[in-house]
C-alpha positions as CSV (number, residue, x, y, z in Angstrom):
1,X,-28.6,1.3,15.8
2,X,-26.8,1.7,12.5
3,X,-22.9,0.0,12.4
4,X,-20.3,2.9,11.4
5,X,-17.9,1.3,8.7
6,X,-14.4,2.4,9.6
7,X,-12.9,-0.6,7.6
8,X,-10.4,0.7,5.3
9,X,-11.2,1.8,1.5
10,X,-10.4,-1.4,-0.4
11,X,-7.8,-0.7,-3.2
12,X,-7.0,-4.2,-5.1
13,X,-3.6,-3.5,-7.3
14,X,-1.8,-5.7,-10.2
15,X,1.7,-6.0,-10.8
16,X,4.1,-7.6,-12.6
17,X,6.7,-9.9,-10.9
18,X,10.3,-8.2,-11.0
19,X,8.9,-4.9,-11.4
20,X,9.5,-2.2,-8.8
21,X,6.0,-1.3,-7.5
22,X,5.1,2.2,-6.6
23,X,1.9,3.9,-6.8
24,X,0.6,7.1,-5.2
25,X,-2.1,7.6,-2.7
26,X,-4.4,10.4,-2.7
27,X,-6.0,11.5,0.7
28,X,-9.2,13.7,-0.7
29,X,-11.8,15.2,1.9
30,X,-15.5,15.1,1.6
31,X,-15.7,18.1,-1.0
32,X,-12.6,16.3,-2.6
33,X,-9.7,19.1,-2.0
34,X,-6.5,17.5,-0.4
35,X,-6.3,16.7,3.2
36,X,-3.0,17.8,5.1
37,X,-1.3,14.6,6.0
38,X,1.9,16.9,7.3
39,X,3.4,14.9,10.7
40,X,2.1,11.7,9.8
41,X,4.5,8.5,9.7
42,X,3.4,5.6,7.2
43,X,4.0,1.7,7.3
44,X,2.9,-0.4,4.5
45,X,3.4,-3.9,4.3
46,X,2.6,-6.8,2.1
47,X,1.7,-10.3,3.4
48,X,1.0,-13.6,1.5
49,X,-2.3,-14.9,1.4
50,X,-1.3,-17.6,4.0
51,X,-2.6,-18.5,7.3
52,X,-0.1,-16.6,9.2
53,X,0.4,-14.1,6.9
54,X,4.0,-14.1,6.0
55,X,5.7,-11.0,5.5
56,X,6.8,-10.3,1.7
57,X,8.1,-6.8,2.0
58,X,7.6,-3.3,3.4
59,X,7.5,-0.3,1.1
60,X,9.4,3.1,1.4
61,X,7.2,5.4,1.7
62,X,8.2,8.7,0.6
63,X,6.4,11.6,2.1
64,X,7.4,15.3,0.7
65,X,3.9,15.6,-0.2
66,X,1.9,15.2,2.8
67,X,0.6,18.7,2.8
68,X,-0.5,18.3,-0.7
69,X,-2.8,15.2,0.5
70,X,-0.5,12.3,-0.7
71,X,2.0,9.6,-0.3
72,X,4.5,7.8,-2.8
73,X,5.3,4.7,-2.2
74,X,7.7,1.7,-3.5
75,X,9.1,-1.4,-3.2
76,X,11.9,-2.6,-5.0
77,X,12.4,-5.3,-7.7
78,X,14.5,-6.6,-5.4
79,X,12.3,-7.7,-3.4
80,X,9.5,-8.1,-5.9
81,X,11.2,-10.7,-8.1
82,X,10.6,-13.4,-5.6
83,X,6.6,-13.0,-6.0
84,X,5.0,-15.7,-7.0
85,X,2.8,-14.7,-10.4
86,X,-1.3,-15.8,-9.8
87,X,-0.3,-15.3,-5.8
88,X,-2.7,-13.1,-4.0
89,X,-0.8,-11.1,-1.4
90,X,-2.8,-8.2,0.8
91,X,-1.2,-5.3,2.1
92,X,-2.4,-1.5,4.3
93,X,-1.1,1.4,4.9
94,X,-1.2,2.5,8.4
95,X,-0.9,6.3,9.3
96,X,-0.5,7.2,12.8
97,X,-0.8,10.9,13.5
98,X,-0.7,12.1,17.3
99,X,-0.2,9.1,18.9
100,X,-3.5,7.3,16.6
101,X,-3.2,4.4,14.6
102,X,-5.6,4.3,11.6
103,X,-5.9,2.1,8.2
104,X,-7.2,4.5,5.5
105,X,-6.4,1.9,2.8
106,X,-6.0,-1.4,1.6
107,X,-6.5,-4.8,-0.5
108,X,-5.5,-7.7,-2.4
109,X,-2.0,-7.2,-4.5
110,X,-2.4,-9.8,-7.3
111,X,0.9,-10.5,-8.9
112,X,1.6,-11.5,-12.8
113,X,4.2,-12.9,-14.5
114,X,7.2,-11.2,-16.2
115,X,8.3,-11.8,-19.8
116,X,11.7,-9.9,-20.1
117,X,14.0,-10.5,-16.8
118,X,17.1,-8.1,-16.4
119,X,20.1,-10.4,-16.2
């Protein structure tokens, strides 16, 4: 009996300390045209690499776009100047959709340092 792999796509990312991070998320079917993510809710979340996974910050997650297959999401510099540059953090993104819960996506954030700091 073969093992189905529902284990979200792994999506590794690199960003600078102090930055705000955003990226977008595509949602592509089979024959790659957009998927309808319209009445979804989102939570993304970013943890540090530690044994009980410390919570570094949630994202906004802005979602005008869902029927267009994708999601935009941020976190503030706020928040982001406190990362530690060489850290490994992980984070997903959660989607729940009629009452399921599934991970489409996630993976290791790796942080670097910043050279000019806004004072």
């Amino acid at each position: 009996m073969s093992i189905l792999d529902l284990s979200p796509k792994r999506q590794d990312l690199k960003w600078a300390r102090g930055d705000t991070w955003q990226v977008r998320f595509s949602f592509l079917d089979a024959n790659s045209a957009p998927i309808n993510l319209s009445g979804s809710t989102w939570l993304m979340q970013v943890r540090a690499n530690t044994p009980d996974g410390t919570l570094f910050g949630t994202f906004t997650v802005a979602t005008s776009a869902q029927a267009s297959g994708y999601i935009d999401v941020a976190l503030d510099e706020v928040v982001t100047k406190d990362a530690v540059p060489g850290a490994t953090y992980w984070y997903d993104i959660q989607q729940t959709k009629g009452g399921n819960v599934v991970t489409p996506v996630g993976g290791k954030i790796v942080v670097v340092a910043d050279t000019s700091k806004v004072t």
